[in-house]
Structures are given as structure tokens and as C-alpha cells.
N, C-alpha and C positions, 0 to 999 in steps of 0.2 A: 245411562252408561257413560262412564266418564272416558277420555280420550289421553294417552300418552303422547306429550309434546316433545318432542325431543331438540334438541338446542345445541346448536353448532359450537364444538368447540372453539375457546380466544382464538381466534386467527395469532399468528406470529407478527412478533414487529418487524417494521419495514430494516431492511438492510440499506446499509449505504455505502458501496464502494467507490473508490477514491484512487485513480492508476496513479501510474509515477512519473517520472521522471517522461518529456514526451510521448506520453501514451494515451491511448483515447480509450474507448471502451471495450476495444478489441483486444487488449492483454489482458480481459476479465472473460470473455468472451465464453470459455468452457465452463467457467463457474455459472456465469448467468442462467446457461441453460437449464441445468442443474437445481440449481438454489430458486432461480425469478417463478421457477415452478409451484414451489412451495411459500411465497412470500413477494409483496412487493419493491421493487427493486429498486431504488435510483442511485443512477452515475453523475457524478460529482467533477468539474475539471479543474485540476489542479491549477490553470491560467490565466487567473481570471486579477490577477496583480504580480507586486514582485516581494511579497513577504506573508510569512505564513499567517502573520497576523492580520492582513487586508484582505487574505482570502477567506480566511475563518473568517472574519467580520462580515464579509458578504454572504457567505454562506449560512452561517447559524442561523440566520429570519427564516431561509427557506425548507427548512430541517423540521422532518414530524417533532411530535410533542416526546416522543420515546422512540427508539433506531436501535441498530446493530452498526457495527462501522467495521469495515475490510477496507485495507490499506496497501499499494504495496509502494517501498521506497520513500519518492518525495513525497506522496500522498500519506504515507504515516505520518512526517514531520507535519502534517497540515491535519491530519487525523487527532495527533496529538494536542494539538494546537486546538482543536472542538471539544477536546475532553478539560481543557481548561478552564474553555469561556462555559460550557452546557456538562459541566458533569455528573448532574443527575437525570439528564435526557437519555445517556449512551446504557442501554443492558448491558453487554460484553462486547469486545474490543479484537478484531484480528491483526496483527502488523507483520506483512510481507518482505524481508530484505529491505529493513529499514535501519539505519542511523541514529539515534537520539544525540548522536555531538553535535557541534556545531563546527564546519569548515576551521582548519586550522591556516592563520594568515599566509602559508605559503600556497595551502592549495586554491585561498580564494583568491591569491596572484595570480595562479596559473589560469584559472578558470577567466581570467580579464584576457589572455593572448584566446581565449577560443571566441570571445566575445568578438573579436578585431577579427579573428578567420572566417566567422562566420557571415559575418554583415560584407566579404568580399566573395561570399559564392562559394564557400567552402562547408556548407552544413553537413553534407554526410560527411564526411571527416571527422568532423569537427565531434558527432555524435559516435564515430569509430572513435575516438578518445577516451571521451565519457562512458560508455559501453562496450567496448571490446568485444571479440568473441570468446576470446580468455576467459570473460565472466560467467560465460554460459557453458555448462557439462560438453565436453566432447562425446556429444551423440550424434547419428545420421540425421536428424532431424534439427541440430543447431543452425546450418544456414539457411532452412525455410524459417525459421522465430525469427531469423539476422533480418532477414527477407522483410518481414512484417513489422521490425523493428525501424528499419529504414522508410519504410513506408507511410508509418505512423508519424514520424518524424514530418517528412515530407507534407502528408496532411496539415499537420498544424503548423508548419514554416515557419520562419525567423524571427519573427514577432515572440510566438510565445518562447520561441528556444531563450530568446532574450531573458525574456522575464522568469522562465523556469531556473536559469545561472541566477537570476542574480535572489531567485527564492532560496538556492543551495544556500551562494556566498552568505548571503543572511540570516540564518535561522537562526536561533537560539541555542539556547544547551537548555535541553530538557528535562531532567533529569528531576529535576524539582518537582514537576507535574505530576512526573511518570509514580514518584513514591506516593503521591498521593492518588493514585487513580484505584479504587476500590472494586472494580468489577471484575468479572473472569474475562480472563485477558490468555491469548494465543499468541506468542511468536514463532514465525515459519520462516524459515533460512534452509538456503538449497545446500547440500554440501560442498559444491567445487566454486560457491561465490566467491571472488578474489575482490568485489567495491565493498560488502557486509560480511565478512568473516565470521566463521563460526564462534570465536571469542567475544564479537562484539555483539550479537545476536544472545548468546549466554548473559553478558552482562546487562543486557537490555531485558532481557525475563526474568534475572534474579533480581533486580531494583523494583519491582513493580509486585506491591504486595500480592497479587492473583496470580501471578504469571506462571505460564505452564511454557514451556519450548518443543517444536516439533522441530526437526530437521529431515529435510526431504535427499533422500537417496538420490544418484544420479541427477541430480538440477543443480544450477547454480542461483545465478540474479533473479531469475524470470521463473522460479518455480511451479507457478499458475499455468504456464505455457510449457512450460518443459516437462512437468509428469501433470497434465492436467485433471488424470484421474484420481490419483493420491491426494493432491492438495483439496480438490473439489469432496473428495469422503471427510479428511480432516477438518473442512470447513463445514460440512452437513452438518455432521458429528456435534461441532462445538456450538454452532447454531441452534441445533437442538436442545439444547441445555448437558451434554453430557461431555464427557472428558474424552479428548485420543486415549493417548498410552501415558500420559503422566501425570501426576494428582497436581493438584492445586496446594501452593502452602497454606 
């Protein structure tokens, strides 16, 4: 009598998330729960140099052989920046309220007086510049994210704040990358962001052959944080292999 073996489905490939701009793993934090359920998870820190390309370069030895990559903000720029050096490693691709330009020379001026504010004991300030509350949805819930925003900060202190400006001042213009990145590709932009605007958010998923755009209702910068449960379905979703609400070109 013969015996029915049955055999576990491929497991899913490992995800990789990548916070932004001074963030640790706590502005992925609802995702994790979520998604690390179904897949193994690793968090990535954006400061670990002062150029996206010394970070990818550190980065890409430690990286499975095949990933998923979630991004949000600076960690796209550095996301992008792995899809250059390994892009036959990456399945598909998330990017959170991120930029693909590069610093325009007046703002990588300005970002040099937060550098001098900051090294005199001014860092939450300095990070109310860079972050506003402006950028994030006027919900009851904005100044507990401010809350965790500042704290996160606080965590990783003036060292990495250093080197996360001068990642900003420096990045590339990516754009070149981005048409060449062939996988299915998500961009998620909150709609009351005022640092990633809805126009530059569009322009970042129609350049990218795959690209699909979601925009999150009521969130702005921090839409992971701000409607944690929308973004976390939308990420299930496309992790799964299947589309939100928009096709693929």
C-alpha cells in the first residue's frame, strides 16, 4: 500500500525592509507583525555610511540569494541603489514616500546650517525641519507618530543624523536605474505628504516599467504609521504575487 507524501508549499522569499530617514524598525513596526508572520523578515539600517552607494556596498554580501525589498523615503533611495548593484536578486520592489531626484544645490545648502544646529544640541529641531507635522495627515493620532518620531531620532543621535544628511545631500538622480528595473514594482505615497508629493510619487511609478501607484487616503510622509492597516493589506497584497487596485503596464 503505497503512502501519499505531501510537500510543503515554496515558502515565500525573505523580505527586506529598509526605514527612512532616522527610523529604526519601529516605523515598520505594524507591517512586521503582519507580513514577518508569513515570511522571513530582515531590517536593514539605512546608517551604516554617508552615500547610498557605501551603504549598498555594505549591504548587498549580507542579502539572501532572492528578497522582496520595502522601502520607505531615504531607504528607497538606498533600496534603489540594491536594485542596481543585485537586480536579478530582487522579486518585486515596494517604495514608501520616496524621491528618486537628487537634492537640488540650494537644499543641499540648507541641509549644511541643520548640520551646524545639530552638533550644538539642537537635534529635535533640527529633525522638526526635516519632518514637520505638516507632512503628516491632520489626524488625532499625528502627535503620538511625532512622539515616536522624535524618539527614534533620539535613539540613533547625532552621529547617524550626520550621516543620514549628508546620504540626502548626496544621492544621485536615479532615474536611470529606475527605467531599467523590470519587476513588479508598488509605489505608496500618503495623500497630505507635503516632503513626496503626489506628482512626484506619479512620476516615480510611471518611469518604472512595472510600476503600479497606490495612494493612501488620510496619511501623509509616514503612511505605514499613519493608516497602518491599509498600507499593511496593500503590502500583503502585492507580496503575494497579486495586484491592489491598479494593473501593471
Amino acid at each position: 500500500m503505497s503512502s501519499l507524501v505531501l510537500r510543503d508549499p515554496t515558502p515565500p522569499e525573505p523580505l527586506v525592509l529598509i526605514p527612512g530617514f532616522m527610523a529604526d524598525a519601529r516605523s515598520f513596526m505594524p507591517q512586521l507583525v503582519r507580513l514577518g508572520a508569513d515570511r522571513p523578515v530582515v531590517i536593514l539600517s539605512p546608517g551604516i555610511g554617508d552615500t547610498v552607494e557605501k551603504i549598498a556596498a555594505r549591504i548587498v554580501p549580507q542579502l539572501p540569494p532572492s528578497f522582496a525589498l520595502v522601502a520607505h523615503g531615504l531607504g528607497g533611495n538606498i533600496a534603489i541603489e540594491i536594485l542596481r548593484k543585485r537586480p536579478a536578486a530582487v522579486t518585486r520592489v515596494a517604495l514608501i514616500s520616496t524621491d528618486p531626484l537628487p537634492d537640488t544645490p540650494q537644499v543641499a545648502a540648507e541641509r549644511e546650517a541643520l548640520l551646524v544646529a545639530a552638533k550644538t544640541g539642537h537635534l529635535q529641531a533640527c529633525m522638526a525641519r526635516m519632518l514637520p507635522a505638516t507632512a503628516l495627515h491632520d489626524a488625532p493620532w499625528r502627535d503620538e507618530i511625532m512622539a515616536l518620531v522624535a524618539d527614534m531620532a533620539d535613539s540613533l543621535g547625532l552621529i547617524q543624523f550626520q550621516r543620514h544628511l549628508r546620504v540626502l545631500q548626496r544621492r544621485p538622480d536615479q532615474q536611470k536605474t529606475l527605467r531599467k528595473v523590470h519587476v513588479p514594482t508598488m509605489i505608496i505615497a500618503g495623500e497630505s505628504d507635503t516632503l513626496v508629493p503626489r506628482r512626484r510619487a506619479e512620476f516615480l511609478a510611471a518611469m518604472m516599467p512595472q510600476g503600479c501607484l497606490e495612494i493612501v487616503a488620510e496619511a501623509g510622509h509616514l503612511p505605514q504609521l499613519e493608516q497602518p492597516e491599509a498600507v499593511t493589506k496593500l503590502l500583503h497584497t502585492f507580496l503575494s504575487g497579486r495586484l491592489p487596485t491598479l494593473m501593471l503596464k
